[in-house]
C-alpha positions in Angstrom: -75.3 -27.9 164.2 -72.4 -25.7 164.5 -69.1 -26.2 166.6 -66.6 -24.2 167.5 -62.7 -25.4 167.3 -60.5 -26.1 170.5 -58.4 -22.8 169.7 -58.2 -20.2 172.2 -58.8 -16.6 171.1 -55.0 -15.2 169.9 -53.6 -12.6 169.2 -51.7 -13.3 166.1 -50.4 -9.9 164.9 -49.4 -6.2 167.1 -47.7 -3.8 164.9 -47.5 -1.7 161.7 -50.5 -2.1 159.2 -47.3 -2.5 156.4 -46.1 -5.8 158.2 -49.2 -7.2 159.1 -49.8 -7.2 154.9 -47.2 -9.3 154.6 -47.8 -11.6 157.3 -48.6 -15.6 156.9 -50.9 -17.0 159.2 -51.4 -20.9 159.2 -54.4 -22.1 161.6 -55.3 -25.6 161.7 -53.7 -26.3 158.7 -55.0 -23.2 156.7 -52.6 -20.8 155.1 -54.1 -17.4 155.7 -53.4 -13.9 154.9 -55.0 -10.7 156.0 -56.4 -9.8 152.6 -58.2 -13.7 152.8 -60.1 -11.6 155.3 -59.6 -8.0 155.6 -63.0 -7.3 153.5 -65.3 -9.7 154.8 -66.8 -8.1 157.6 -69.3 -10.4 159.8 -72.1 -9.5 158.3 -71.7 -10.8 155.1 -71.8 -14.2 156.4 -75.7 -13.8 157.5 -75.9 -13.6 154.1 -74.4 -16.6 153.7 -75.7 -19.2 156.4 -78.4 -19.7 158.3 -79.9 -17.2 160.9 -79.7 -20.4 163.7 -76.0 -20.7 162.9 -75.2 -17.2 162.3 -76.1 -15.9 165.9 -74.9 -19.3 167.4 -71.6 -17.7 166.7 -72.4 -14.1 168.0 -73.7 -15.5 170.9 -70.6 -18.0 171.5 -68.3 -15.0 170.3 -69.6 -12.4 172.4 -69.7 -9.9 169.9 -71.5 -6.8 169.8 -73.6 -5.6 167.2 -73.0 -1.9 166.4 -75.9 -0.2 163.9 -74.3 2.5 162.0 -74.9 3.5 158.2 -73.5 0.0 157.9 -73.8 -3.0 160.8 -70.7 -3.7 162.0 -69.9 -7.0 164.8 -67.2 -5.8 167.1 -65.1 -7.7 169.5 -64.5 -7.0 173.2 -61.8 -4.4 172.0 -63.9 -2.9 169.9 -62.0 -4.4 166.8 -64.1 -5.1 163.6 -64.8 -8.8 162.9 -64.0 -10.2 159.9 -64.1 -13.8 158.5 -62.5 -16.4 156.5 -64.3 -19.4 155.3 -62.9 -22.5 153.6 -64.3 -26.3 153.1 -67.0 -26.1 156.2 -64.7 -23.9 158.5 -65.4 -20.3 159.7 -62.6 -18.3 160.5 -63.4 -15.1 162.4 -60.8 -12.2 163.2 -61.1 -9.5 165.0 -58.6 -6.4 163.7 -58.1 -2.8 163.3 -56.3 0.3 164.7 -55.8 -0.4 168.9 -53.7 2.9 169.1 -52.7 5.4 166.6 -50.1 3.7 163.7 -50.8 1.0 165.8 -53.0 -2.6 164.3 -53.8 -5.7 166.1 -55.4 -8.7 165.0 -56.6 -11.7 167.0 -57.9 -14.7 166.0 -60.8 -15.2 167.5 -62.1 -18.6 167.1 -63.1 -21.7 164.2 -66.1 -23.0 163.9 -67.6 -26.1 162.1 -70.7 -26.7 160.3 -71.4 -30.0 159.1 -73.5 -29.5 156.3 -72.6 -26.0 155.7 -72.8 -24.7 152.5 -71.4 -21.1 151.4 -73.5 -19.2 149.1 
């Protein structure tokens, strides 16, 4: 069974793609970085874990699949999601370009799987 984290969704980063590479995030104890993340898009992680788990998190996300030459899971702003995962924990981000020279990223949640297992 998964479960996701008491965090709010968060914006943790609005401003120059240059910056945001040398930002230092620390969730829950994790130091993270956007290049822990930035090519790990969603999809890889139905690789990874089971389907039951997998859309869990879509569903509880409310992302939305989009089926271009490759799948991509977007957030409600149409960001990309990417994720993060370390010792059983699921980090998912949402980021890209909101306006022209312009990147956000959000954090948008953690979730726990007790007897996950990464492949």
């Amino acid at each position: 069974m998964i479960k996701k984290a008491e965090i709010p969704r968060q914006k943790l980063f609005d401003g120059d793609e240059e910056k945001c590479l040398k930002e230092v995030f620390q969730i829950k104890n994790q130091i993270i970085t956007l290049t822990d993340f930035y090519n790990n898009p969603l999809r890889a992680l139905q690789k990874s874990i089971d389907d039951e788990t997998f859309f869990a998190v879509i569903k509880e996300g409310n992302f939305n699949l989009i089926n271009s030459f490759n799948e991509k899971y977007l957030s409600e702003e149409g960001l990309e999601i990417s994720f993060f995962y370390n010792n059983g924990a699921i980090f998912l981000f949402s980021y890209g370009e909101y306006q022209p020279g312009r990147y956000i990223l959000y954090l948008e949640g953690v979730w726990y799987h007790q007897t996950l297992e990464y492949k």
